[in-house]
FIGU-591715 format. One record per residue (C-alpha): residue in one letter; y, x, z. Coordinates in steps of 0.25 Angstrom, whole numbers, plus 5000, padded with zeros to 4 digits. Layout:
<recs>
AYXZ...
</recs>
This chain:
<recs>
X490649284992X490549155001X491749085006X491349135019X491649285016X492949245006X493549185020X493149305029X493849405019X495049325018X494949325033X494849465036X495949485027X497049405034X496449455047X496749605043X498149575039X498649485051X498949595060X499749655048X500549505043X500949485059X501649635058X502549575047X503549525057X503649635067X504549715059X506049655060X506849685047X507749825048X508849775055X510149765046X511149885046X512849865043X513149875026X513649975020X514749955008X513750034998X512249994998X511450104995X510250044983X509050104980X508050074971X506650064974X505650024965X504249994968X502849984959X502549844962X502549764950X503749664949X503449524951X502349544961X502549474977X502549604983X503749664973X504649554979X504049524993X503949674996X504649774987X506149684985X505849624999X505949765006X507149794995X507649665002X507449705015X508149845014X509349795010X509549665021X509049755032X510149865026X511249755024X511249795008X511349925013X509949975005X509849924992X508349944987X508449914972X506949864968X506349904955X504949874952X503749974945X504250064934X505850024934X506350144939X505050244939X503850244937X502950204947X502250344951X503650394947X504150324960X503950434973X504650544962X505850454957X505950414974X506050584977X506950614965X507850494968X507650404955X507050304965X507750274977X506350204984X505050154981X504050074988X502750104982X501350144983X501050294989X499750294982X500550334969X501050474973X499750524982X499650624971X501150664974X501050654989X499650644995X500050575009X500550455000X499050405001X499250395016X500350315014X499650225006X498550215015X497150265015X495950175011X495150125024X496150165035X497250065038X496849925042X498049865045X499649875043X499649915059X498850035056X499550085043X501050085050X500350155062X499750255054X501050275048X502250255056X501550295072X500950425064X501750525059X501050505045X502150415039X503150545042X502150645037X502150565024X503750555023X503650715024X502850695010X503650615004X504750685009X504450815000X504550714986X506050664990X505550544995X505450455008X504350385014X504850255020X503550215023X502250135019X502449985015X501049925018X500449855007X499349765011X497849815008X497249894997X496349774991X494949804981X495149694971X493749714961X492849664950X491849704959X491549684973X491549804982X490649794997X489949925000X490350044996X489350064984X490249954975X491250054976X490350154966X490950154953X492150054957X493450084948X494450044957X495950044952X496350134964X497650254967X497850364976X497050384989X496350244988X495650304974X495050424981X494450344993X493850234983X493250354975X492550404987X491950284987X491350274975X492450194965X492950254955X494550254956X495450214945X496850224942X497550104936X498950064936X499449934943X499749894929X498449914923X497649854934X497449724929X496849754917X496049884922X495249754931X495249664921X494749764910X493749834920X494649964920X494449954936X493549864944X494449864957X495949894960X496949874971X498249834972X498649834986X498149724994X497549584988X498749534986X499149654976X497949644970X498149504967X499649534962X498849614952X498049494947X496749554951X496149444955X496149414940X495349534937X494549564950X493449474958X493349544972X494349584983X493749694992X494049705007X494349745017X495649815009X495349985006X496450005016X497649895025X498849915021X499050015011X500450055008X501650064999X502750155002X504350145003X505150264998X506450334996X507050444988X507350545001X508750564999X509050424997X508250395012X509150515017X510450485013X510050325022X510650305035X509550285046X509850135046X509450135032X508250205033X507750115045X507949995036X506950065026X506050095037X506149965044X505949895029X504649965026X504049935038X504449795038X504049775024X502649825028X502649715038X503149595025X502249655014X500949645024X501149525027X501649465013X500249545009X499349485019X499649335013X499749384999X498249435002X497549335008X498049244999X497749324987X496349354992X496049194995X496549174980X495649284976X494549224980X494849074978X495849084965X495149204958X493549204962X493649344968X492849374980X493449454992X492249574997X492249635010X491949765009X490849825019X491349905031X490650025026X491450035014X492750055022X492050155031X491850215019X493150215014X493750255026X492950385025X493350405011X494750375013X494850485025X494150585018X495150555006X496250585016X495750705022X495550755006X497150725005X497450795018X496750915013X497650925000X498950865007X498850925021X500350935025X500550775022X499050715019X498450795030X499450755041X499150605038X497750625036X497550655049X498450555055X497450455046X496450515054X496950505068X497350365063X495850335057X495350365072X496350295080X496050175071X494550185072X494350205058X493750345059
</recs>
């Protein structure tokens, strides 16, 4: 790759997240309500390994904000992968109240409650942090979610946007032929759309991930955004970092055990609302350095290359994707259906159908 194209991906890059970085501040913090003699403590764990920039800067920073903006009011105890359940163990424990909270990754209970792979995000639809939170909160598809969660004991706060879904790989991906035969180290919906395509889908835990590159288990995975990836030492084990990302942003989630959300008075249950929403605004900003700084070093530190992939390929994968959605609608029509086609309406208002 000439220097010429390294610069001109870089580029793209921070131009696609400006528009997101200058939303950062437009949330004020959740105005501070009057303390209360007992606070009430929570905990809340996460799968984010400990140790990582985003476990403190995102995860006990939301923790942090919940309990200033309540006054010590709301205590969110953190507790990292595996300290209190186990990680796909976390929507059930939340329902049963074993947990109190999570904020985690809705991909790991699409088998559980299909409309969870909305939440997350479909591959090739959103394109920037304005578009998801209108999806989401100026359609009625973040409530029609809440009824699905609803029915496992659980409440939906709401989607915490995660940066992009980057392609880190040994081998570089342009057209979609270099998909054919591609095991990527993929989960929920995002695994069904790549094998429409060609790749050949595999399922790794975030544990394993490392040595399933290195060892030629997989020859792609993705860990969020580059910055995620990079967390995951990738760059150790992979030459290439494919963009435009699958899909900008994809989602985590914040929720609740339900009678622990009822039993909060509605100034506390703003503060949770106002919270997410503002740490949508932090983490996508903190995540738009992270990445342009973890791509440069990429390139410059590591060797690796950053691909564009061509515009035919994320026509193509927008097909796929939506036909995926309408496959989910089919089987899921009270929940999946209704956002489906709400994805739709949304896919022709943005000009992307």
């Amino acid at each position: 790759m000439t220097q010429n194209s390294k610069t001109l991906s870089r580029r793209r890059f921070i131009a696609r997240g400006a528009t997101a970085a200058a939303g950062a501040g437009v949330l004020a913090a959740p105005a501070t309500i009057a303390s209360a003699s007992q606070p009430i403590t929570w905990r809340m764990q996460t799968h984010w390994p400990t140790g990582t920039w985003y476990y403190s800067d995102v995860f006990e920073d939301l923790a942090n904000r919940v309990r200033e903006a309540s006054n010590g009011e709301l205590i969110l105890e953190t507790h990292g992968p595996g300290s209190i359940v186990g990680t796909t163990d976390k929507l059930i424990a939340a329902g049963r109240g074993t947990l109190d909270a999570a904020l985690t990754f809705p991909a790991y209970w699409v088998g559980q409650i299909p409309v969870a792979g909305h939440l997350n995000g479909n591959l090739a639809t959103f394109g920037s942090l304005q578009e998801m939170e209108y999806f989401f909160y100026e359609t009625e598809a973040l409530s029609i979610i809440r009824e699905a969660y609803a029915e496992r004991g659980v409440y939906q706060v709401g989607p915490i946007a995660g940066g992009g879904v980057t392609l880190f790989g040994k081998r570089p991906i342009q057209t979609l032929e270099d998909f054919r035969g591609y095991r990527i180290r993929t989960t929920g919906t995002a695994a069904r759309v790549l094998e429409r395509l060609g790749a050949a889908p595999v399922t790794v835990a975030g544990g394993e991930l490392y040595q399933a590159l290195q060892t030629g288990v997989v020859d792609a995975a993705h860990w969020g955004s580059v910055s995620g990836g990079m967390s995951m030492s990738f760059q150790e084990v992979t030459s290439y970092i494919m963009q435009p990302d699958l899909v900008y942003p994809t989602n985590l989630e914040f929720f609740v055990n339900m009678n622990r959300w009822n039993q909060l008075g509605e100034d506390h249950k703003r503060v949770l609302h106002d919270a997410v929403r503002v740490t949508t605004n932090i983490y996508t900003a903190k995540i738009l350095y992270e990445d342009a700084t973890g791509m440069a070093s990429f390139v410059d530190d590591h060797g690796g290359e950053v691909v564009m992939m061509e515009d035919s390929v994320l026509d193509e994968m927008r097909t796929a994707s939506m036909a995926v959605v309408d496959e989910i609608s089919a089987q899921d029509a009270r929940y999946s259906g209704r956002v489906g086609e709400l994805l739709h309406e949304f896919m022709r208002m943005t000009g992307k159908a």
